[in-house]
N, C-alpha and C positions, 0 to 999 in steps of 0.2 A: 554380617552376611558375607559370603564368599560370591563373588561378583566377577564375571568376563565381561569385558567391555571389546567390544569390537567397533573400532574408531578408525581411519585413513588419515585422518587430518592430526598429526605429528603433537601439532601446538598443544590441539584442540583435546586427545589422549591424555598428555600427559598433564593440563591443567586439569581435567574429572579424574585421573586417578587421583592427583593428589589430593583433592576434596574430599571426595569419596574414602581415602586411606585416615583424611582429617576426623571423618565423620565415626573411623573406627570400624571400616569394614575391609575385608581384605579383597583385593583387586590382582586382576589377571588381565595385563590389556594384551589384543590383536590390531593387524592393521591391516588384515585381509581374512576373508571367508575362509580361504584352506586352511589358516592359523588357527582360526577358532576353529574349525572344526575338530581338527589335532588336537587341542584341549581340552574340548568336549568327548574325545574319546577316551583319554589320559584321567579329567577329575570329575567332579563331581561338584557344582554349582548350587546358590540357592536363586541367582538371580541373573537374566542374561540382558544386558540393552546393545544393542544392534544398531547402528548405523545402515541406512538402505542402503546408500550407494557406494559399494566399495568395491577393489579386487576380486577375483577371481570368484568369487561368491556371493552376489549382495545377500543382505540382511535378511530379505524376502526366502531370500532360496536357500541360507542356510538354516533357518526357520522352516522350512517347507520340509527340509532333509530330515532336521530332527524331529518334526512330527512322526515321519513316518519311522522312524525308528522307537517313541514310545515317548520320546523324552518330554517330559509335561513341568520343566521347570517353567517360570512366570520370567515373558518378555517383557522389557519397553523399549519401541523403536524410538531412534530418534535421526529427522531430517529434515529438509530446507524442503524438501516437496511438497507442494501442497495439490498433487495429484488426489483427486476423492478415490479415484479407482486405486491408486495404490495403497490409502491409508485404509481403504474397504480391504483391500487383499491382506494386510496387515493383523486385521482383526480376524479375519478369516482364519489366521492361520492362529488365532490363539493368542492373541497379542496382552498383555494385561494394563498396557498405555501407550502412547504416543504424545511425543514431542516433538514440536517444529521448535527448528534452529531459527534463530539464535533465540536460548531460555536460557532464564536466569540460575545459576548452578543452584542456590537454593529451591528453586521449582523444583530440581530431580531431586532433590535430598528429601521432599515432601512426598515428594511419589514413590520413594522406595521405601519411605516409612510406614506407608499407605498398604505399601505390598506387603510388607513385611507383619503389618497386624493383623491382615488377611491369611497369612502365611500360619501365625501364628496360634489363629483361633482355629485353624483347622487341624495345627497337632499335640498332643499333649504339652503341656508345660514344665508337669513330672517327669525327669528322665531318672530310670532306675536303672543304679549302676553297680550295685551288687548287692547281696543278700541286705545288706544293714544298710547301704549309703544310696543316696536319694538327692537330686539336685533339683530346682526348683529355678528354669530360666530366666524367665522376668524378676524374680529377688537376684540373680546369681550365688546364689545361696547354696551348700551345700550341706546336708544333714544327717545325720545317722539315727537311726532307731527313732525320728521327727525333731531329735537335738539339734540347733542349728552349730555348726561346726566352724570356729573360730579359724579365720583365713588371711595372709598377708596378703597387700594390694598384689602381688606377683603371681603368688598360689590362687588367686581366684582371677587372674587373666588368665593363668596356666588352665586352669580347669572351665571357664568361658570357652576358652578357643577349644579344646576340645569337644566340648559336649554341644557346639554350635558344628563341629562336625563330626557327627557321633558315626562311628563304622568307618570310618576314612583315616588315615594316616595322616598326622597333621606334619608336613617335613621341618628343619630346623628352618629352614626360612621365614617361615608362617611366624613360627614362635619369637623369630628375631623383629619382625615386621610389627607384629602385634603387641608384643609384651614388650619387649625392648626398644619400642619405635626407632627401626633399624638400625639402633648402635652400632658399633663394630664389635661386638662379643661373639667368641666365638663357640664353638660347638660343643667344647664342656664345658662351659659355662653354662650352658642351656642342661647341659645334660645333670650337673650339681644339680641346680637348681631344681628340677623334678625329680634327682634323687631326695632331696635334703624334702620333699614334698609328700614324694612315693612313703618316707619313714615316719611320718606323721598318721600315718594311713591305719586304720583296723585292720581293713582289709584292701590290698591291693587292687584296685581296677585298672588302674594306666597300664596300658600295654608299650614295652619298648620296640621298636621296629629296627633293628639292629642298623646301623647304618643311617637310617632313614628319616627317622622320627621316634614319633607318640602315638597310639591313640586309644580311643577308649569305645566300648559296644555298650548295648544295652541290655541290659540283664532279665533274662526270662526265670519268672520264679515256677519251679516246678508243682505242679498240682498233686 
């Protein structure tokens, strides 16, 4: 899952992102409200946890913000208060958990797995990615014509991170971060590497984003 964490406590950031990076999800931390906010206009999340008390926006208000603007990704707060009226306002605003500080890093790994099969069962597992080719989330499987489609450990992280952010641009960072657990490889290396992928292919679905990245849509079959 693609994950903002919005955290103040320095330490406390960057020991969850690394967890969380451990656990194999891709993370985005903040260390104040107007930060996240910024990257919440910029990408596209599957999963946001909040710290209350922070800078220039706590948790509460920037949760309050993106309600009003539509945004219905699944929160979990997480804080040392154990105000009722605040963890009531919490859920008010749509919250999908809460955690009080200090919890055990595997409590949140359990709870975002929780969301996540939540997440899950609510959207197809099928992503159909061009006329012949058909991926199957939960296997990471890739198929053509229901043939499942023989993939090296690299070409099917290549094509996980994609189709985990299907319509989104995945940039070469992501790709280095995930596939390559942040080696130092650099940008054509990445770029081989889903050529030498792309030519495996019937049919093309990887989109290059010149400069940018990868990515890949979902394919509408004509009626």
């Amino acid at each position: 899952m693609k994950i903002l964490l919005l955290e103040d406590e320095m330490m406390l950031c960057r020991t969850l992102e690394e967890y969380l990076r451990d656990l194999g999800h891709h993370v985005v931390g903040a260390n104040d409200g107007e930060s996240a906010l910024e990257y919440l206009g910029e990408q596209r999340f599957d999963l946001l946890i909040f710290d209350i008390n922070v800078p220039s926006l706590s948790g509460l208000e920037l949760a309050e913000r993106i309600q009003s603007l539509g945004v219905v990704t699944p929160v979990i707060f997480i804080s040392a208060m154990i105000d009722i009226e605040k963890i009531s306002q919490a859920f008010a605003l749509g919250a999908a958990d809460y955690l009080k500080k200090p919890f055990h890093l595997k409590e949140l790994g359990l709870r975002i797995d929780k969301i996540k099969r939540e997440v899950q069962a609510k959207n197809p597992n099928h992503v159909i990615l061009s006329e012949g080719y058909g991926y199957l989330k939960e296997e990471e499987q890739l198929y053509f014509h229901k043939t499942p489609v023989n993939l090296t450990k690299k070409q099917r992280q290549i094509l996980t991170l994609l189709c985990e952010n299907i319509d989104t641009i995945v940039d070469f960072e992501r790709f280095r971060s995930y596939v390559w657990n942040d080696e130092p490889v650099d940008n054509a290396t990445i770029r081989a590497e889903i050529s030498r992928f792309r030519k495996l292919l019937k049919e093309d679905f990887i989109v290059n984003i010149k400069g940018i990245g990868y990515k890949v849509s979902r394919y509408y079959r004509q009626n």
